[in-house]
N, C-alpha and C positions, 0 to 999 in steps of 0.2 A: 841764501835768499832766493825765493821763484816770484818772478815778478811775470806776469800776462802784462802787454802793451799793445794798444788798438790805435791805430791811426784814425782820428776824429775830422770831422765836421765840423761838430762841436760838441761839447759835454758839460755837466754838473754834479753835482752834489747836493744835496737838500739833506735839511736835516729840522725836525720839527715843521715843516711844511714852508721851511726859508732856505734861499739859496744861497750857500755858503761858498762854494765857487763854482766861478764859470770859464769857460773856456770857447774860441772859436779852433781854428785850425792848430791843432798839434797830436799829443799823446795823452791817452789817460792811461794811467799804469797804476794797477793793481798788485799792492805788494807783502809777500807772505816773507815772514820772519821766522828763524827759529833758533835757539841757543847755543850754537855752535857759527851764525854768521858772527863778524865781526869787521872791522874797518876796511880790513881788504874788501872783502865781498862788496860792501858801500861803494868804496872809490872804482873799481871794478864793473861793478853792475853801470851806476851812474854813466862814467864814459862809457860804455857798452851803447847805453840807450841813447845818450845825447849826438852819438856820431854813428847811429844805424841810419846805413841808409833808404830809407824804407820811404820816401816823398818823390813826386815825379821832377823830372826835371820840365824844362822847355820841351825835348820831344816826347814827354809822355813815359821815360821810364825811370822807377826807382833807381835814382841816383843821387838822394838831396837826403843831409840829417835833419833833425830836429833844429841844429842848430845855424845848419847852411837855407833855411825856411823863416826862419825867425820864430816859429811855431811855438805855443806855449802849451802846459803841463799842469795834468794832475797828480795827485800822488795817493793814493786810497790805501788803508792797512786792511789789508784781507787776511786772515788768519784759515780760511778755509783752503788756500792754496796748498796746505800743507796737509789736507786729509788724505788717510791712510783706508784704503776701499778692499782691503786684500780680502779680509775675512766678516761676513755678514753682509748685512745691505745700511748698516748702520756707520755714516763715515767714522773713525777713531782723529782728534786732532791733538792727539799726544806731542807729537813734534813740536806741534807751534808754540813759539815762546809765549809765554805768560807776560801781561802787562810791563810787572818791573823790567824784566829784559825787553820786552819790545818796545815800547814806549818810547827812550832812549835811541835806537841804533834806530827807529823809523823817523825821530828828530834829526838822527846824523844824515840820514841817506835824503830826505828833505833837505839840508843846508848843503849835502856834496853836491844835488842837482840843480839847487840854484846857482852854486858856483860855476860848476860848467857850464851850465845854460846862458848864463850870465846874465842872472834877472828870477824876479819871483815867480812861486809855481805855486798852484791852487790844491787843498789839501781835502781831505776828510774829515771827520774827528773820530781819533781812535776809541774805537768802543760803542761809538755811536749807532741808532739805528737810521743807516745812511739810505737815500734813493739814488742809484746814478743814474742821468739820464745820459746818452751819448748816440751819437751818429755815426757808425762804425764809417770811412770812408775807405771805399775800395769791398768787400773787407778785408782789411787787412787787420792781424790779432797775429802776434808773435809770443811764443812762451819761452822765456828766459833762464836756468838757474844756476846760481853761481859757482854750486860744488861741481856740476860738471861742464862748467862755461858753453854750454849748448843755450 
């Protein structure tokens, strides 16, 4: 799994020109799937994100998670995360899982980050033709992927 996570403002998702969720201060996290993740990667990635500490404290520096903020979440399925740029100028997204596989483990990795989070988190719809709006804050943009825990 390569998940991008931006420290927000605040963000959305629109979808047919309605907003499907919103967010003020936390994470939107952009997340690519491909047929070799599995539950590890989910439980993994999840704590990963829910306890980075990437929020300022009281004197101003990243020292606070997601979860020591209170800050709430998106969760977008990006399937371009996984494009392969090596050869042409045409990306290749062979990697990314297809629907039946991703569909599933992006519902799993949604219910592991509600659990840790302890509380609901605002989604996309897969497949969908999404707008995301968001307010990078800081910026801060962190890129994540599970096969090489970086």
């Amino acid at each position: 799994m390569r998940a991008i996570i931006q420290r927000v403002s605040r963000a959305s998702v629109t979808v047919d020109g309605k907003i499907i969720s919103e967010i003020q201060k936390g994470l939107l996290i952009l997340l690519g799937i491909e047929d070799a993740d599995g539950q590890e990667d989910i439980e993994w990635l999840s704590r990963k994100i829910t306890n980075l500490r990437i929020f300022n404290d009281a004197n101003g520096v990243m020292n606070e998670s997601l979860i020591d903020v209170n800050g709430d979440a998106i969760v977008v399925s990006q399937f371009t995360l996984h494009a392969a740029t090596k050869k042409g100028n045409r990306p290749s997204y062979i990697k990314a899982s297809k629907p039946d596989v991703a569909i599933p483990l992006y519902e799993k990795f949604i219910a592991q980050i509600e659990l840790d989070l302890g509380k609901k988190v605002g989604t996309g719809i897969f497949g969908a033709d999404m707008k995301v709006d968001l307010l990078n804050d800081g910026p801060v943009t962190i890129a994540i992927d599970t096969k090489s825990k970086e």
